[in-house]
N, C-alpha and C positions, 0 to 999 in steps of 0.2 A: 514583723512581716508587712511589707506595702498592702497597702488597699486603693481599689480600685473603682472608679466613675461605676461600674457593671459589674462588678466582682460576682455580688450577690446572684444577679441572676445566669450568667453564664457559670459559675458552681452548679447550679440547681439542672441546668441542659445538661453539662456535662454529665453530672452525675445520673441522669435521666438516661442518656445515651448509653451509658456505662454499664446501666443496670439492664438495659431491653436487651443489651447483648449477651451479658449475661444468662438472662433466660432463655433468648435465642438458641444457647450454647445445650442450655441443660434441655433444652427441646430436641434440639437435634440429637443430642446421644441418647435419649428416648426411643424417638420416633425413627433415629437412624436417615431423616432426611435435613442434608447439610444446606438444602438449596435459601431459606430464609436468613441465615446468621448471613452466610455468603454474598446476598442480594445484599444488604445492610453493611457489613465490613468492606466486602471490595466492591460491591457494586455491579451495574449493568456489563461494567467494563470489561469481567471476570468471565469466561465461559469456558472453566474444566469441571462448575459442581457436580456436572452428573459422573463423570468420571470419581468422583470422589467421595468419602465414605467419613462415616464421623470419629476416625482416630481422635485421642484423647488430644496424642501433640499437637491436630489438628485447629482442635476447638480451640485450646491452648495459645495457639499462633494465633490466631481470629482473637483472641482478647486481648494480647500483646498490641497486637496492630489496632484495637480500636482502642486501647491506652495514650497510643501515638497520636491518633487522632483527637481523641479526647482533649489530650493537653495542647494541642494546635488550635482549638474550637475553643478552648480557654483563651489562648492567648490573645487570639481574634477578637472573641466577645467580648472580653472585660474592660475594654475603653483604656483611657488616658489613666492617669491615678489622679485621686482622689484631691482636693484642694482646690487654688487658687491657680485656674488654668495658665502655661505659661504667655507673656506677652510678646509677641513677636509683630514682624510686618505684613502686609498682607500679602505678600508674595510666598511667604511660610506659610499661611491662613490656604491659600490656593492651591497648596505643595499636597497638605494635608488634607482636604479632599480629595485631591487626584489620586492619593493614594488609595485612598477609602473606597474611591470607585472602582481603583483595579481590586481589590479586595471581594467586592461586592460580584463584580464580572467574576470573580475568580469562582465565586459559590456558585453564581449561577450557570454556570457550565456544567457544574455538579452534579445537576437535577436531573430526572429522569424524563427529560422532554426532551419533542424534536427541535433540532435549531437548521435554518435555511444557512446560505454561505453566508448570503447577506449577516448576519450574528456576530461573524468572526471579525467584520469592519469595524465593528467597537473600540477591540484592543487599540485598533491605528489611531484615532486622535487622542486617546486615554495614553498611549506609548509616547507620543509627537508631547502631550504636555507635560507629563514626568521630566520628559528628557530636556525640557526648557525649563522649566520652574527649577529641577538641579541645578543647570546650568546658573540661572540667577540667586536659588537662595545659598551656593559654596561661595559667590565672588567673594568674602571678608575672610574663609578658612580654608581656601582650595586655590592651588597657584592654576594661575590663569590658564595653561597646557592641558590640567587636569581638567578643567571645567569644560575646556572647548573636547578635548575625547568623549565625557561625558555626552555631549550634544550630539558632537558627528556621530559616535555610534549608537545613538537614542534614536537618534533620526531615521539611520540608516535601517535599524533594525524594523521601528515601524514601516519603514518602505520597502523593504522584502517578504515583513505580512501582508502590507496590501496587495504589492504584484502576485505571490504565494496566493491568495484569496480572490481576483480575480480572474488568473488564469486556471484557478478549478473551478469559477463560476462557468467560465468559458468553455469547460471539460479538455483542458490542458494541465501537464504535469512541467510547468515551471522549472521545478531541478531537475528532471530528469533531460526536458530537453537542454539545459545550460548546467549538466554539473557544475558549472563554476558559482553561479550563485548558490549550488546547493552548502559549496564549500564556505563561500564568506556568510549565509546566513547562518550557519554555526561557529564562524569565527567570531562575528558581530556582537552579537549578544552576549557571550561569554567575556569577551572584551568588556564592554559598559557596565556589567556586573563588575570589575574589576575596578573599575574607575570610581563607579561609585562606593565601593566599599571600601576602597584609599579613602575618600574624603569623607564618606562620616567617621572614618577611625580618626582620622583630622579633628574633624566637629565636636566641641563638648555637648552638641544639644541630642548627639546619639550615643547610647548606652554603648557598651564593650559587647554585652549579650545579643544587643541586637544586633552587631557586626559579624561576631561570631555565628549566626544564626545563617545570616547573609551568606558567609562561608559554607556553613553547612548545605545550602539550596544550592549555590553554584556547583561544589561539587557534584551532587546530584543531577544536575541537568547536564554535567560535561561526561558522566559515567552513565547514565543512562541507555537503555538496549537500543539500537537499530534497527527499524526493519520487525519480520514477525519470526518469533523463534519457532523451530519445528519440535513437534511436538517426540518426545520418546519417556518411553515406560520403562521405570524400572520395580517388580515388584508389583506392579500395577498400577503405580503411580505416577501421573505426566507431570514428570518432576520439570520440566525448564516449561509447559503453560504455567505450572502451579508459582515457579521462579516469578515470572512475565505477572501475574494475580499479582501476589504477594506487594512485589517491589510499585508497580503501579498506587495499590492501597496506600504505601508510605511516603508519598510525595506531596508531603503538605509543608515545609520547609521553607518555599516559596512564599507560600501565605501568610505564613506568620511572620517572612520579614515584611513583607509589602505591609502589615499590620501594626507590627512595633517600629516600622520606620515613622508612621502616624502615629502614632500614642506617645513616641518619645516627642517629637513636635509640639503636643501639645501637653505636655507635664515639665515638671520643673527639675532638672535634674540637679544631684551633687556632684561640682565638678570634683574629676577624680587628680589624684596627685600622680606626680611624676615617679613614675615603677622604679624600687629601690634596687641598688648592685650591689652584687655580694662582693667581698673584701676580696685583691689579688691573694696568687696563691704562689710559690716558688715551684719552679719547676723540680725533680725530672716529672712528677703525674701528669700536668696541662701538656706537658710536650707528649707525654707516652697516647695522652688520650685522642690526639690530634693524629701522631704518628700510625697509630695502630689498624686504621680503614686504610691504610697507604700499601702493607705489608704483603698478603692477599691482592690488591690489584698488582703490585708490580712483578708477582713471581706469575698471574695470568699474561700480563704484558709481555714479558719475557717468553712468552710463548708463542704468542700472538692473538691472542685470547682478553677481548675489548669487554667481556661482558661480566655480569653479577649470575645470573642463573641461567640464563637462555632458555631454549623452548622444551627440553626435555623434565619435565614437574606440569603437575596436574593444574598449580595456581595460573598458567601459559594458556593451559585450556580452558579453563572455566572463563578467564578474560576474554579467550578468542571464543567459544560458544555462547555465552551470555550476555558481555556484553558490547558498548558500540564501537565503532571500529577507532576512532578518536580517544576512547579510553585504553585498546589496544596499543596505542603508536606512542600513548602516555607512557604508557608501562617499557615499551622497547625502550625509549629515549633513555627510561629512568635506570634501566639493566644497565645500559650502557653508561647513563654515568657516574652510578654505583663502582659500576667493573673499572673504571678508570683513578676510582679513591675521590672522588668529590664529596663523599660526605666527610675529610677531613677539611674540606674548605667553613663548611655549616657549623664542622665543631670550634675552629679557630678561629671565625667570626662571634661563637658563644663564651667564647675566654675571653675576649678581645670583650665584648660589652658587660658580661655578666649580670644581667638584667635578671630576676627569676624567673620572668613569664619567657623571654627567649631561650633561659637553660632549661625550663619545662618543657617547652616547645621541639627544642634539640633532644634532650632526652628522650623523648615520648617517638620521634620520628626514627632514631636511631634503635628503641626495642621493635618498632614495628618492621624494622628493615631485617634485623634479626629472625623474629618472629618466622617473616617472608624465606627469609633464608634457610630454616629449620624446616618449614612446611613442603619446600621445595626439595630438599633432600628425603626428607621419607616419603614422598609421592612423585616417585617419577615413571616414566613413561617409554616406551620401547618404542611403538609408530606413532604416526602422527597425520592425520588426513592430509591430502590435497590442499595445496592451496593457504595450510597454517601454516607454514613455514616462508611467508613469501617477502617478511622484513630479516630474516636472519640469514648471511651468508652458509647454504648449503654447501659446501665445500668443510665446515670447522663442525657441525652435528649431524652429518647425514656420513656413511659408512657401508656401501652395500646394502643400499635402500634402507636401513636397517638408523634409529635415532641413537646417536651418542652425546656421552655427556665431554668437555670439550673444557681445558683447566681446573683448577684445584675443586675441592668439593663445595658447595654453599656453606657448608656448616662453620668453615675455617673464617666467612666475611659473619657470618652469624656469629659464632665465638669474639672476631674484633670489633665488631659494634657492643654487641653487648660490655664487654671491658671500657670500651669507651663509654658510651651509657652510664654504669657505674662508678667511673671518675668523676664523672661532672655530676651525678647526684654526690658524691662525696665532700666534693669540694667545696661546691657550689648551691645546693640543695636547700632550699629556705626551710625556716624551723618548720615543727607543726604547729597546725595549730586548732582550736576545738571545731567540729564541724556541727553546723545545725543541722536540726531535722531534714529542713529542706533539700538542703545541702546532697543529705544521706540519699532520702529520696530519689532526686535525680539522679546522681550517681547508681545507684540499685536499677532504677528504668533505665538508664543509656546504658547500661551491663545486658539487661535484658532483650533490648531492641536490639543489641549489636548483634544479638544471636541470629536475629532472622531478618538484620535489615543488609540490603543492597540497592541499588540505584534502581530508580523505575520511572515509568513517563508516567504520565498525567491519568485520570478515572473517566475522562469525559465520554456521555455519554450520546448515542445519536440514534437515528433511527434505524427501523430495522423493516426489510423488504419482505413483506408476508410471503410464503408459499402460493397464496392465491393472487397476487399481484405479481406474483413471477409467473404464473402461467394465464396466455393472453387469453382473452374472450373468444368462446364461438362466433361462428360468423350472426344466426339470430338471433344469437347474447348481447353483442355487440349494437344490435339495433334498441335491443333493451335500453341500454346505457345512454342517458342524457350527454354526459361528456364523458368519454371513455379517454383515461390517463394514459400518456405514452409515458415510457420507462424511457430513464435517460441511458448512457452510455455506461456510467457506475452500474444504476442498478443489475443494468442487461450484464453486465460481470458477475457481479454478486448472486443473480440468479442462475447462471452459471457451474460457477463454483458449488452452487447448493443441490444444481441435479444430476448433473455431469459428469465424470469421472476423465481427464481433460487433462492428465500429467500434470495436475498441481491437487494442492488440499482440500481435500471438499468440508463444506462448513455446514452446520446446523442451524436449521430453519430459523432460529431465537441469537445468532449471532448478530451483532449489531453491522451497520453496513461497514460504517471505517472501520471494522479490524479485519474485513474482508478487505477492502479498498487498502488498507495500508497494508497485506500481504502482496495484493495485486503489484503495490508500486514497489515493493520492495523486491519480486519477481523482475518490474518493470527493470529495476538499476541492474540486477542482473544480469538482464538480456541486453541492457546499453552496455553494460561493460563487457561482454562478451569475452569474459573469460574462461579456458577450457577448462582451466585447473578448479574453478571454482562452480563450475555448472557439472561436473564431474563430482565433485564433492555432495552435490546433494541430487544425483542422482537425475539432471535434467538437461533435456536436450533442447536446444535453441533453436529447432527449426520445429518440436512438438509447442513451442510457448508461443509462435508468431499469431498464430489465428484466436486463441484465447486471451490473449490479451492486448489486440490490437484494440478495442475501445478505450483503454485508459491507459495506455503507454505509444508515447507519440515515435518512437522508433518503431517499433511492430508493426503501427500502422501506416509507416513511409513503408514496409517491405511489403505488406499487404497491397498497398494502393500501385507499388510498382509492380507487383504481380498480378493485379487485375486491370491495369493498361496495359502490358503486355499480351494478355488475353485479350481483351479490348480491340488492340492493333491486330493481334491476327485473328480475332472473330473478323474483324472489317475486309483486310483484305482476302479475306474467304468468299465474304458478301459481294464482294467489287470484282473476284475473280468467276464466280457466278453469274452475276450482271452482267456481263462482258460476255459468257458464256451463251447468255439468251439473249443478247443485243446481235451473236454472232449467227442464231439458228433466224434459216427464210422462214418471210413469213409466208404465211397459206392465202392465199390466191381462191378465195371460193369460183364453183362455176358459176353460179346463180345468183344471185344480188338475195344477203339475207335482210331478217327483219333486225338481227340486231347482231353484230361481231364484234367479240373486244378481246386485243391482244393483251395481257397480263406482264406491265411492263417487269416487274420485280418478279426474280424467282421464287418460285413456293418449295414446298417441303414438308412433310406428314414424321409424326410419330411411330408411327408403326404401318407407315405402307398405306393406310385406308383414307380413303374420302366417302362420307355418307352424308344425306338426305336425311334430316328428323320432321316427315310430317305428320305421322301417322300419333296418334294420344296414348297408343298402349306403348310398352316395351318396344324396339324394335329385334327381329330377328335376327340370329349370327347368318349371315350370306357367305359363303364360300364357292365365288365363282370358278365353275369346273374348267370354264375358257381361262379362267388365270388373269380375267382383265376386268368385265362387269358384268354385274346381275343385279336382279331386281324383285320386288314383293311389291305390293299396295302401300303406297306412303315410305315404300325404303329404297333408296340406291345405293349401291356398293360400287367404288371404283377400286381397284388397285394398283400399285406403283408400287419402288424399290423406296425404301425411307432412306436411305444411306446416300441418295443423291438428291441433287435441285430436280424444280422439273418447269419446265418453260410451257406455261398454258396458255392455250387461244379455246373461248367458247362463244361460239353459233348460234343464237335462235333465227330457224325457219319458219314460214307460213305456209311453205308445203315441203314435201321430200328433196332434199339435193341429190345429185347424182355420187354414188359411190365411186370413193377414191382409194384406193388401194398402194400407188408406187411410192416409194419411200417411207413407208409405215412396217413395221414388224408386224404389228396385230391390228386388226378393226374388227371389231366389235357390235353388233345391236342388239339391243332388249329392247321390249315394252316396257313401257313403266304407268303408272297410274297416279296421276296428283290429285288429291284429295282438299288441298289449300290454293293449287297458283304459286306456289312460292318453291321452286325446286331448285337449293342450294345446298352445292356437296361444299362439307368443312370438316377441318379435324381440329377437335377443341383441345386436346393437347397440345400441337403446335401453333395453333391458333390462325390456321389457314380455314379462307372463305372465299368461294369461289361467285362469282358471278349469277343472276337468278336466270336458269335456263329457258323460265315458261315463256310462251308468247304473252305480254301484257298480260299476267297475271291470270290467265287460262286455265282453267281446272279442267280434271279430265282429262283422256289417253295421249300419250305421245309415244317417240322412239326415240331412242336415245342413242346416238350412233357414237364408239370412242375408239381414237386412235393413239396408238401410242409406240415408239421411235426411240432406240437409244442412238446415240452419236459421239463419238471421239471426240474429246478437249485435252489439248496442252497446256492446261492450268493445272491449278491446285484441284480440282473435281476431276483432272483425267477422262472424265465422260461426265454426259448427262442425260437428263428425258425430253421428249419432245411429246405432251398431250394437246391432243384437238377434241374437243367436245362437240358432237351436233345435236341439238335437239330439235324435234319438228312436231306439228298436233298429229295424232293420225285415230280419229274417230273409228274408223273401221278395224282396228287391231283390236278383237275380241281376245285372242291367248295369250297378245307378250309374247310371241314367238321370238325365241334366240335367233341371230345370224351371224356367222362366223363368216364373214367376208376372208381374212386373213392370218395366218398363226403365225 
């Protein structure tokens, strides 16, 4: 057994790890609370434990998965191996730190801290020097084509994280407004994973295992979920969160290649020899076994029938509800060119080399094709939601709304894979040979993990928008506050989500922001793609999502921001068709020269009809003027108007009585009134109308207050409006405040 630079002490973490969960485990089906193993095994990132209860298969799963991790945390830890480190240039020397640091970045994402956007700018010149240092340390094992893919799409993909990472600094959604780079930064990376994993299989100075590993992470990131799965109970169980958990916790694949792609750099390896071929074989078998995937497509062909299983079988749903839509359009491609007999091309390429590792290869793809094919026939499916069916010609499985199944059965491509399958283990099948422990081991683990592994995004964790930071400060809280925090556009979502009930999912106080944020944007692609069939599928309508999610989806909030210019425009010309309104009413012509008149160029407008006077220090009184216009108490005045129109005012202060004027008025009006400050100004603090100070220079003491008031016909937008004239004057000798109704 190799040994390793760290063997020593990353056994001793692991096994440390291993054991707390352990106890974790047997704590929780004790105490019956899951939430510690949980917090530990999946992390922050996880939030169905309260939902969830300590079944045995549970805890069970939770040790599986921290087995996964265990040996990922080994692989990472334990260093280079043991010896005389190997010597290379220092361009390999530079290769393998940069990896160490993506390594390093990759743990600490891990942790249970907050990170700003600023954080995520790391990856970008840590991605920019991978993708160079490839490029220079393949030029002696990697033909030139190969090195330059590597580069361009190293490049590329760093420069779609940074755009990605500054337009959410900016609180813009990057793919959503250019779905097109949402599409090449998933085509990008998956690409340069590709290139590079050509050329270390090229390179003796990288293992076979750590290539294969490589394979395993890619897969993973290209099958990985989309978007936020919704949540359903079955049994009481939120089996697709629990999915979503689960699959997240198992994405350490990545890491351990970025890990052994360093450690094989710096160890000496034994180069391996050239993979032996098994001896030809005469035919009829190699022909029957080539022949036999041909047989089944051509009596489908003959019908018109292109596919391997199509969408009636449960394994069609489980691909369309769980996972991403990219591993979806995998799977049709692959029906399709199953259903046309291409895996007899795979097998006559494995007779043609007969290499072992490609007849293993072949074999092992052809029982899983099998496999697929069996599982599909005894799980099939009668309907099929909205919206699944939107890569397969409805016209060849649909029937009276009704799902049909559409060419021979699967079992008949299962039965000739399988045949095929077992020729070429016959023929071609390498001896046995003894297995070691290790051997056994792993074998035993990837038996086990297959049970509950499937593809999952990343654990990372971020922060989380307290309850009391979603709800804003009182107004003399807020003076309390030294610097009182504005909430961004995200948060104001997220606290949303959390108290609302808003036709989307409301979340729990302890949900971290981005898995709120990443339902939001996932909502967001939704509404850009404005699909019926598929906003129908779950149940939402696209004109209830415009106003909750115009902060973080920039189409929402183009429809927002033209629905409040549009308002905007005829709020205005309301305003300018009333101004026009009061520019059109004469003006009043007093008889007597006052001490102060001012015509109120802009139209006013009350809440609810009232104009008052707050001088008096107590409460004021409700006035209910019986004339229908104004009244008055010590320190109060009441006017009233129609609230539902403008009203065009002119107010008067006198230094003695004017003469009363009565023609073209409706109503006039007098009261006493009593000022108690000098400051006698009618407002309505709802509307936020203020009228003029009627006192003479700031005069305390008795006056009268004379009001007139006028409706008139407009051929505008207001069809009518008001015309008020206010007079006030001192009048010392008005002991009662006697009313006078000049006019009704």
């Amino acid at each position: 057994m190799r040994r390793h630079r760290f063997g020593g002490i990353a056994v001793a973490l692991v096994a440390f790890y291993l054991a707390a969960v352990v106890v974790l485990g047997a704590i929780a089906k004790v105490t019956g609370d899951i939430t510690p193993i949980w917090g530990v095994v999946i992390g922050q990132y996880g939030f169905v434990s309260e939902d969830l209860g300590p079944w045995w298969w549970l805890l069970v799963l939770m040790v599986l998965i921290a087995a996964v991790q265990a040996w990922a945390y080994w692989q990472v830890l334990r260093g280079r191996e043991r010896g005389e480190p190997a010597r290379y240039d220092r361009e390999v020397r530079l290769l393998r730190i940069a990896l160490y640091l993506n390594v390093g970045y990759s743990l600490v994402i891990r942790l249970p801290i907050p990170y700003g956007w600023w954080f995520w700018l790391i990856e970008v010149p840590l991605q920019l020097a991978v993708a160079w240092l490839f490029f220079r340390v393949l030029r002696y094992t990697a033909p030139r084509w190969l090195r330059l893919l590597v580069l361009v799409t190293g490049t590329l993909s760093a420069l779609g994280g940074l755009s990605a990472t500054l337009a959410w600094a900016l609180g813009a959604d990057l793919f959503v407004w250019n779905p097109a780079l949402y599409s090449i930064e998933r085509f990008v990376w998956p690409t340069w994973m590709v290139a590079v994993l050509l050329a270390q299989a090229r390179d003796p100075r990288w293992s076979g295992t750590t290539v294969r590993i490589g394979v395993i992470s890619l897969v993973m990131s290209f099958v990985q979920p989309s978007g936020i799965i919704a949540i359903g109970y079955v049994n009481e169980i939120p089996w697709r969160e629990l999915f979503l958990d689960v699959t997240g916790a198992l994405s350490v694949f990545g890491l351990v290649w970025w890990a052994r792609s360093a450690h094989d750099l710096g160890s000496v390896l034994t180069p391996s020899s050239r993979p032996p071929r098994a001896p030809a074989r005469r035919w009829p078998l190699p022909v029957a076994a080539i022949t036999l995937p041909l047989l089944p497509a051509v009596v489908n062909l003959a019908h018109g029938v292109p596919f391997w299983l199509g969408p009636k079988n449960v394994v069609w749903n489980v691909l369309h509800e769980f996972t991403s839509s990219g591993l979806v359009l995998a799977w049709y491609v692959l029906d399709l060119l199953v259903g046309v007999g291409v895996p007899s091309l795979l097998i006559l390429v494995a007779v043609w080399r007969r290499t072992h590792r490609l007849i293993r290869a072949t074999t092992l793809t052809l029982f899983f094709l099998a496999g697929a094919a069996v599982v599909s026939a005894s799980t099939t499916v009668d309907s099929i939601l909205p919206g699944e069916l939107s890569l397969y010609p409805s016209g060849l499985f649909v029937k009276d709304g009704r799902l049909v199944s559409a060419g021979v059965s699967p079992l008949w491509y299962g039965l000739a894979l399988t045949g095929s399958a077992l020729i070429l283990m016959i023929l071609y099948g390498a001896p046995p040979a003894r297995r070691t422990r290790r051997q056994v081991l792993l074998a035993s683990l990837a038996v086990a993990v297959t049970l509950c592994f499937v593809p999952a995004a990343d654990q990372a964790r971020g922060l989380v928008t307290t309850a009391e930071e979603c709800d804003p400060p009182e107004s003399w809280e807020a003076e309390l506050l030294e610097e009182p925090r504005e909430l961004t556009a995200e948060q104001k979502f997220v606290c949303s989500l959390r108290r609302l009930d808003r036709g989307l999912r409301r979340f729990s106080d302890t949900t971290p922001d981005q898995v709120v944020l990443a339902y939001g944007r996932w909502m967001c692609e939704l509404y850009t793609r404005d699909d019926p069939r598929e906003l129908a599928r779950w149940e939402l309508s696209r004109d209830a999502l415009t106003y909750p999610l115009a902060g973080i989806c920039p189409s929402a909030a183009a429809v927002v921001s033209a629905e409040r210019a549009e308002q905007d425009r005829e709020l205005a010309e309301m305003q300018a068709d009333a101004q026009r309104m009061c520019d059109a009413t004469p003006h009043h012509r007093p008889r007597i020269k006052p001490a102060r008149a001012i015509r109120i160029r802009e139209p006013q407008w009350t809440d609810y009809g009232v104009l008052q006077t707050y001088e008096g220090e107590e409460d004021s009184p409700d006035l209910d003027p019986g004339n229908g216009l104004v009244s008055s108490e010590p320190g109060t005045l009441v006017v009233l108007t129609h609230s539902d129109f403008d009203i065009c005012v002119t107010v008067e202060t006198y230094s003695r009585r004017p003469p009363v004027e009565t023609r073209g008025w409706d109503k006039v009006v007098e009261v006493g009134y009593h000022s108690p400050t000098g400051e006698i100004v009618l407002t309505d603090d709802l509307s936020g109308t203020k009228l003029p100070d009627l006192s003479l220079d700031g005069r305390k003491g008795r006056y009268r207050i004379r009001v007139h008031h006028a409706w008139f016909p407009w051929k505008g937008e207001e069809q009518a409006g008001q015309r008020l004239l206010i007079m006030a004057y001192p009048s010392p000798g008005d002991k009662d405040g006697k009313e006078i109704v000049y006019r009704r």
